[in-house]
PyMOL commands that place a pseudoatom at each C-alpha (Angstrom):
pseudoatom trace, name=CA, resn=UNK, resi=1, chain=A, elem=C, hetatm=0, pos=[-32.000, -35.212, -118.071]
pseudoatom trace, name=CA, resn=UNK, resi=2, chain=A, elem=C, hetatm=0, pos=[-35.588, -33.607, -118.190]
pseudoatom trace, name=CA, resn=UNK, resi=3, chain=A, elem=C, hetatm=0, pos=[-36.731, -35.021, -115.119]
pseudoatom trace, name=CA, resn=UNK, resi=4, chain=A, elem=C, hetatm=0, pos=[-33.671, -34.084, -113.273]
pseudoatom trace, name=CA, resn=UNK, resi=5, chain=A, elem=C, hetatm=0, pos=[-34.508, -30.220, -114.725]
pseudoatom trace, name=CA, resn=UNK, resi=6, chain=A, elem=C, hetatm=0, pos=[-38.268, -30.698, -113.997]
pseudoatom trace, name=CA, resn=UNK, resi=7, chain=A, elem=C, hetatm=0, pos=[-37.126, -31.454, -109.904]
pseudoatom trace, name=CA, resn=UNK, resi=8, chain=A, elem=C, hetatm=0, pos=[-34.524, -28.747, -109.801]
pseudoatom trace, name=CA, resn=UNK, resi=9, chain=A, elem=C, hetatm=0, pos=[-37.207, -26.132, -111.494]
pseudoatom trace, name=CA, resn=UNK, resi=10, chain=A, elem=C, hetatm=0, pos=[-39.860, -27.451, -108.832]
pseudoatom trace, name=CA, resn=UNK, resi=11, chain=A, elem=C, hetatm=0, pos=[-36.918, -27.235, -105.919]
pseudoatom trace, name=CA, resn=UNK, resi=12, chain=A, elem=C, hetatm=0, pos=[-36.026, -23.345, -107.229]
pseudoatom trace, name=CA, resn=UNK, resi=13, chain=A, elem=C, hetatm=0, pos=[-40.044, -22.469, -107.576]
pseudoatom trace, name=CA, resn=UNK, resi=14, chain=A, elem=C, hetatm=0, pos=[-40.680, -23.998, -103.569]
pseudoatom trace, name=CA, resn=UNK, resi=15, chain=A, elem=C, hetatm=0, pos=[-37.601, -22.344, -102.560]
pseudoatom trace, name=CA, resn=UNK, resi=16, chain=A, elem=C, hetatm=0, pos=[-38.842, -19.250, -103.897]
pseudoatom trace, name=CA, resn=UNK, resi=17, chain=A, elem=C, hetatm=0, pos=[-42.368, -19.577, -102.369]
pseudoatom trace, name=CA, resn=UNK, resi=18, chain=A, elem=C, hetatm=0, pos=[-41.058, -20.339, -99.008]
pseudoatom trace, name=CA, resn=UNK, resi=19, chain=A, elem=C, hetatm=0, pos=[-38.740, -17.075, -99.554]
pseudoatom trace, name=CA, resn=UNK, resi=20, chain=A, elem=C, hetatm=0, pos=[-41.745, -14.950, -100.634]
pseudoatom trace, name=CA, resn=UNK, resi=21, chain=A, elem=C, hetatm=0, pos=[-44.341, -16.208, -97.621]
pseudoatom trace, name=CA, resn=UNK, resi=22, chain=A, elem=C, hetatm=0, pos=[-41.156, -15.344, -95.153]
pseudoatom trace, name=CA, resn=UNK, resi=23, chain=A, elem=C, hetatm=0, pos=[-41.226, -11.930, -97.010]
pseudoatom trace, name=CA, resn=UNK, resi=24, chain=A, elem=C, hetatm=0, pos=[-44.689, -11.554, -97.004]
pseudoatom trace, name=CA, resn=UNK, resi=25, chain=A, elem=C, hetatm=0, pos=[-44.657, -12.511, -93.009]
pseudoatom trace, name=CA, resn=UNK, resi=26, chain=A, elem=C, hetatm=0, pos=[-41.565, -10.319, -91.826]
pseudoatom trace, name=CA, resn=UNK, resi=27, chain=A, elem=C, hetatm=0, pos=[-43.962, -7.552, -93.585]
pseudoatom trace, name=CA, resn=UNK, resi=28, chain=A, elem=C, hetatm=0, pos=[-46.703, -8.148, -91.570]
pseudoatom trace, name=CA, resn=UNK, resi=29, chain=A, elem=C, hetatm=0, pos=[-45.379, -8.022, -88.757]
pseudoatom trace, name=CA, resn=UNK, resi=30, chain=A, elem=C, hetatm=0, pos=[-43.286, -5.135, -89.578]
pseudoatom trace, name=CA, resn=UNK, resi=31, chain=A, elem=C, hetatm=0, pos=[-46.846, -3.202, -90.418]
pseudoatom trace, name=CA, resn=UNK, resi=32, chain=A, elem=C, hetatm=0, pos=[-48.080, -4.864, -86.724]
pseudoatom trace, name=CA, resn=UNK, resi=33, chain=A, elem=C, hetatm=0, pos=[-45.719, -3.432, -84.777]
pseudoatom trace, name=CA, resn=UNK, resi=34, chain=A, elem=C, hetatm=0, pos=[-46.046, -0.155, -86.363]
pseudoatom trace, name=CA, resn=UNK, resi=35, chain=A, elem=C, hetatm=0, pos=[-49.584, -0.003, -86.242]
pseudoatom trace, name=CA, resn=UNK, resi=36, chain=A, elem=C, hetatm=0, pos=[-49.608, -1.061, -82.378]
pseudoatom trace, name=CA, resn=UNK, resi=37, chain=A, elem=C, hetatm=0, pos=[-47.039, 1.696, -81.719]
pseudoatom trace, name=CA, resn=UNK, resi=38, chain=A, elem=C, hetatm=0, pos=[-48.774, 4.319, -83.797]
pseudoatom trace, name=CA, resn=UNK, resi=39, chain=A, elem=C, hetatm=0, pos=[-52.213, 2.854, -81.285]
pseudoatom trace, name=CA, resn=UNK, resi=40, chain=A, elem=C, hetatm=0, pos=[-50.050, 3.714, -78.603]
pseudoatom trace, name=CA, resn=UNK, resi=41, chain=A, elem=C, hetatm=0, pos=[-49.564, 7.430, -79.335]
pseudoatom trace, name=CA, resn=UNK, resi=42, chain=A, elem=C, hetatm=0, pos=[-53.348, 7.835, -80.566]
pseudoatom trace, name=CA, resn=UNK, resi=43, chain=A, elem=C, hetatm=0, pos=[-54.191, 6.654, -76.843]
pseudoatom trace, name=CA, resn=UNK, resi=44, chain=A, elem=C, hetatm=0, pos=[-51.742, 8.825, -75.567]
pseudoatom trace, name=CA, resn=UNK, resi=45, chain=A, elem=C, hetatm=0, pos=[-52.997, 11.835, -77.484]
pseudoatom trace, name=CA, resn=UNK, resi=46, chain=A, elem=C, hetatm=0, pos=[-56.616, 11.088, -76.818]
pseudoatom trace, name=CA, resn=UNK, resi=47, chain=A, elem=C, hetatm=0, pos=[-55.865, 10.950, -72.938]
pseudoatom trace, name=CA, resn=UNK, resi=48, chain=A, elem=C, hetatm=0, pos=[-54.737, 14.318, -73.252]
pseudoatom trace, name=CA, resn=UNK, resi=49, chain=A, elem=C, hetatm=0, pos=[-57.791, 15.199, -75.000]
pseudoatom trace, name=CA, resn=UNK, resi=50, chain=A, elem=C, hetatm=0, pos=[-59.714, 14.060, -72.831]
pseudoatom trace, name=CA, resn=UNK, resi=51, chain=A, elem=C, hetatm=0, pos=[-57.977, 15.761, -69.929]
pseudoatom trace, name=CA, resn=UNK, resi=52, chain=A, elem=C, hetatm=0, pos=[-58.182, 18.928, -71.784]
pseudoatom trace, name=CA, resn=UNK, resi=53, chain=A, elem=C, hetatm=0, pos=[-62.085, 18.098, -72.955]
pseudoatom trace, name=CA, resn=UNK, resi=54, chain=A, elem=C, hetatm=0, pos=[-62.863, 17.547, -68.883]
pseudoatom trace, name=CA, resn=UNK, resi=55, chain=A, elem=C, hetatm=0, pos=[-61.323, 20.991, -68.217]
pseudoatom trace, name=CA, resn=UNK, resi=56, chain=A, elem=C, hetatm=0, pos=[-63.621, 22.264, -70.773]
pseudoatom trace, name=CA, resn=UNK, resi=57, chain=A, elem=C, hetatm=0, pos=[-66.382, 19.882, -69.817]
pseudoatom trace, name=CA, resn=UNK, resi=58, chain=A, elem=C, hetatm=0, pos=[-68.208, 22.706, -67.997]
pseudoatom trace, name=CA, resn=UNK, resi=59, chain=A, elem=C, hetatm=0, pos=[-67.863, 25.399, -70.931]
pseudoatom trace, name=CA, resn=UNK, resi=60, chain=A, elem=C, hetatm=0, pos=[-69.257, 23.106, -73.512]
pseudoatom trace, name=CA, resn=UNK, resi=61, chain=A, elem=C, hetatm=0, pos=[-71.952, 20.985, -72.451]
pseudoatom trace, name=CA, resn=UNK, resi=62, chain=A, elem=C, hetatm=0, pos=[-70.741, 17.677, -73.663]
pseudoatom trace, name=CA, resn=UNK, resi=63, chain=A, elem=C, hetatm=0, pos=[-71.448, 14.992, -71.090]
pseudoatom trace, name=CA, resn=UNK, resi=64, chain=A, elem=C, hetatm=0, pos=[-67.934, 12.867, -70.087]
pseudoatom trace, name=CA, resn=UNK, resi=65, chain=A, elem=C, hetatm=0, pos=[-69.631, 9.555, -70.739]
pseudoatom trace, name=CA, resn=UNK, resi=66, chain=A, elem=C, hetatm=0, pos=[-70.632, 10.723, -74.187]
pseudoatom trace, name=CA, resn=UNK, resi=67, chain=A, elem=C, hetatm=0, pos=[-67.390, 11.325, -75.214]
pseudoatom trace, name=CA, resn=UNK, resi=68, chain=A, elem=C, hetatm=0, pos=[-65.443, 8.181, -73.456]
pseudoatom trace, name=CA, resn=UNK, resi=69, chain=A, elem=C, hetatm=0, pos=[-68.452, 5.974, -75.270]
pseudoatom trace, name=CA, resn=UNK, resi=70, chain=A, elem=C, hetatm=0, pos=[-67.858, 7.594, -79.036]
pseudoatom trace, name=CA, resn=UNK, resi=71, chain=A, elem=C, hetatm=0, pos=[-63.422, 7.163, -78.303]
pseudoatom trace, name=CA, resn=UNK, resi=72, chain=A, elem=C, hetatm=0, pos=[-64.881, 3.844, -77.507]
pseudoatom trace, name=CA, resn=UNK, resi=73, chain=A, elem=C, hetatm=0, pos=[-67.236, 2.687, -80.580]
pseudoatom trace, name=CA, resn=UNK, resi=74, chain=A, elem=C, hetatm=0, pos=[-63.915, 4.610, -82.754]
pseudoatom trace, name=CA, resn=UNK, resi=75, chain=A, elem=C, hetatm=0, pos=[-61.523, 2.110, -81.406]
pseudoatom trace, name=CA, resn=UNK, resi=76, chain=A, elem=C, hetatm=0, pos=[-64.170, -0.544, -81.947]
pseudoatom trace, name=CA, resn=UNK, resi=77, chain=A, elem=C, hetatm=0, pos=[-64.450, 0.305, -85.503]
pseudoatom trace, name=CA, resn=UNK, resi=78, chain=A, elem=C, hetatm=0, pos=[-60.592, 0.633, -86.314]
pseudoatom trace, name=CA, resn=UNK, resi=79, chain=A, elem=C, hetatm=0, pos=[-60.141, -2.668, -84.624]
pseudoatom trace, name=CA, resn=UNK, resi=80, chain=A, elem=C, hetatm=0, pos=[-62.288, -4.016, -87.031]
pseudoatom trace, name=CA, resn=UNK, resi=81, chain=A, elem=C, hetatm=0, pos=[-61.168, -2.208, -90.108]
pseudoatom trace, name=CA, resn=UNK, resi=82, chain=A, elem=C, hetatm=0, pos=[-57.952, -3.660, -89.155]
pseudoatom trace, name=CA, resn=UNK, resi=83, chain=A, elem=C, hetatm=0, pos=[-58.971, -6.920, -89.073]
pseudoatom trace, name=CA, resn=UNK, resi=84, chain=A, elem=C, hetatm=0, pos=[-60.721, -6.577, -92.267]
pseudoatom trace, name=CA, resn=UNK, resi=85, chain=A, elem=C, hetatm=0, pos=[-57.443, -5.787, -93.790]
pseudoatom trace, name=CA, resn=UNK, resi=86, chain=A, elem=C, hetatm=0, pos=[-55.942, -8.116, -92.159]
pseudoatom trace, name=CA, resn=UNK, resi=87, chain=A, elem=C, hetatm=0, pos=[-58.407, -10.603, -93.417]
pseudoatom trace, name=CA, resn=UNK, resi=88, chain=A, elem=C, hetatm=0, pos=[-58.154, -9.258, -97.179]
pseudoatom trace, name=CA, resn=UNK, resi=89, chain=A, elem=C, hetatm=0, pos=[-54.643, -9.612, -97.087]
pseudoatom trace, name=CA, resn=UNK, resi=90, chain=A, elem=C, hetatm=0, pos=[-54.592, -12.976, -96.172]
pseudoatom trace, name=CA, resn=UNK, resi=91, chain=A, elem=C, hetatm=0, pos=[-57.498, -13.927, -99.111]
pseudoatom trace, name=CA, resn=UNK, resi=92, chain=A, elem=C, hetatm=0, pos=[-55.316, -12.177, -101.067]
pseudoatom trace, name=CA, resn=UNK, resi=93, chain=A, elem=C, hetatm=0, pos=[-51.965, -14.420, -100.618]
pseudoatom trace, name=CA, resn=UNK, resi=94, chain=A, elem=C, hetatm=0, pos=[-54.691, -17.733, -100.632]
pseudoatom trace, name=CA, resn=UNK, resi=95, chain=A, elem=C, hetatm=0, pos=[-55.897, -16.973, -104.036]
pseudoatom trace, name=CA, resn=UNK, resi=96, chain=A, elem=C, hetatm=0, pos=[-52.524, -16.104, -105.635]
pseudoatom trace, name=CA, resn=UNK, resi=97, chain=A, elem=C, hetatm=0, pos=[-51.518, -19.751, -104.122]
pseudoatom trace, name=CA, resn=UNK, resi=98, chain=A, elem=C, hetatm=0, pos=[-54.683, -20.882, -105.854]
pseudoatom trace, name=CA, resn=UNK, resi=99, chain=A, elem=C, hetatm=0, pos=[-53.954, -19.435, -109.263]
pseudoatom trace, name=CA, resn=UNK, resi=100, chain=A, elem=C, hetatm=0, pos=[-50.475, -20.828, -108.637]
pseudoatom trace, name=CA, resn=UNK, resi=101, chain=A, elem=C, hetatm=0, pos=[-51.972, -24.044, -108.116]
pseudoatom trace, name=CA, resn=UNK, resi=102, chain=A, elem=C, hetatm=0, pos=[-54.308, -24.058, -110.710]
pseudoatom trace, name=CA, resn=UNK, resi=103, chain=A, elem=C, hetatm=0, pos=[-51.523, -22.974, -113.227]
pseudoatom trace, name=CA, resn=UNK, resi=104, chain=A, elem=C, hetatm=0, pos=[-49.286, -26.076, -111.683]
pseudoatom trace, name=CA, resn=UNK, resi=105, chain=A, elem=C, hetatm=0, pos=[-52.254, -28.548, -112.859]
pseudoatom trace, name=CA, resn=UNK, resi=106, chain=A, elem=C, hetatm=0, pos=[-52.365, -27.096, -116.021]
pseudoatom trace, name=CA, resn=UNK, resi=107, chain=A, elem=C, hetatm=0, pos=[-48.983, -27.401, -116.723]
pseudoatom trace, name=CA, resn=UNK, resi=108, chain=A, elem=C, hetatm=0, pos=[-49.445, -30.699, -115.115]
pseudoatom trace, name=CA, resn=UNK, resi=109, chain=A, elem=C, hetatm=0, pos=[-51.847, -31.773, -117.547]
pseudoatom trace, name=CA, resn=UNK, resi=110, chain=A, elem=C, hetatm=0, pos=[-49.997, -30.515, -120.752]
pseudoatom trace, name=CA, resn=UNK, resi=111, chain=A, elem=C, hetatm=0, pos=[-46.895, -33.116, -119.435]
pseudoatom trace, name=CA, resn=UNK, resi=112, chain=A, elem=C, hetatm=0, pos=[-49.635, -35.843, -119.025]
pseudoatom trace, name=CA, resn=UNK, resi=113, chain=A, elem=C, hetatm=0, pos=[-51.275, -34.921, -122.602]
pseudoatom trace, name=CA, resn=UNK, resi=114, chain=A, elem=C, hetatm=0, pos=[-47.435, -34.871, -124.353]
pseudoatom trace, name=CA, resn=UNK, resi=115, chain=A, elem=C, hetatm=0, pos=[-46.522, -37.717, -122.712]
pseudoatom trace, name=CA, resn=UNK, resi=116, chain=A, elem=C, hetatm=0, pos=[-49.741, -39.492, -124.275]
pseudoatom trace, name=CA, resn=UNK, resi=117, chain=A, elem=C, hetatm=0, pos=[-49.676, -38.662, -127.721]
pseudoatom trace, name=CA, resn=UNK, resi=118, chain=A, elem=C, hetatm=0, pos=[-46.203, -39.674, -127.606]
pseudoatom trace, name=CA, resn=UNK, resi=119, chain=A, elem=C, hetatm=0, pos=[-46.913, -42.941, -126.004]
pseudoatom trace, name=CA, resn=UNK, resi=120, chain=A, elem=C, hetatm=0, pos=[-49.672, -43.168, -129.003]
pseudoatom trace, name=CA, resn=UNK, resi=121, chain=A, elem=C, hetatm=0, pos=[-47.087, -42.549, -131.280]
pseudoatom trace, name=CA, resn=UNK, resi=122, chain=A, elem=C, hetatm=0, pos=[-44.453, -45.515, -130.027]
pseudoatom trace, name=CA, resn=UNK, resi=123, chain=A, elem=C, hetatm=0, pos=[-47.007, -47.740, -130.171]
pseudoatom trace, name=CA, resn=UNK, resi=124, chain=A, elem=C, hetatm=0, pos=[-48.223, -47.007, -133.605]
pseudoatom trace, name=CA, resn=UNK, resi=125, chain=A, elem=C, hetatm=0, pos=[-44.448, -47.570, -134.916]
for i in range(1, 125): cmd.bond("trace and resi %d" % i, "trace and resi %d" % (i + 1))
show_as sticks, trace
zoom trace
């Protein structure tokens, strides 16, 4: 009877960790395709900037090149702020699946101790 519990409790808790890294992965890309169509518009907005900046080009001073190299380095450094999220994220998930794991073998190792002492206890009778 127990070991038929012990596999359905493991089938339920796999079951529910496939469920949660579909979650977690529907999410992300949900968040992706946001973020590459909020991208879009910032392009969009920042051609129209610089259209407007090249009219005013004259007025202000501010060479062209100067200003296409800083939108530059900006979309350098978001890329990798993204990625560093990205990155955290996916730490993240691995160490909750190492905790998980780690709580598994303890649990693991509880079974294993029980199941000695009561081994050491048949034997003495």
């Amino acid at each position: 009877m127990m070991p038929k519990l012990r596999n359905l409790h493991q089938s339920i808790i796999n079951n529910l960790d496939i469920l949660q890294t579909r979650k977690d992965q529907l999410i992300e890309d949900h968040e992706q395709e946001l973020l590459r169509q909020f991208r879009s518009r910032i392009v969009e907005y920042e051609d129209k900037l610089r259209r407007e900046q090249t009219k005013q080009e004259d007025e202000s001073g501010i060479p062209r090149a100067w200003v296409e190299r800083t939108a530059m380095f900006a979309r350098d450094v978001d890329k990798h702020k993204e990625q560093a999220i990205r990155l955290d994220r996916i730490n993240e998930a691995l160490s909750q699946r190492v905790d998980k794991y780690k709580s598994e073998c303890k649990m693991r190792e509880d079974d294993r101790e029980y199941l000695v002492r009561q081994m050491v206890n048949l034997a003495k009778e």
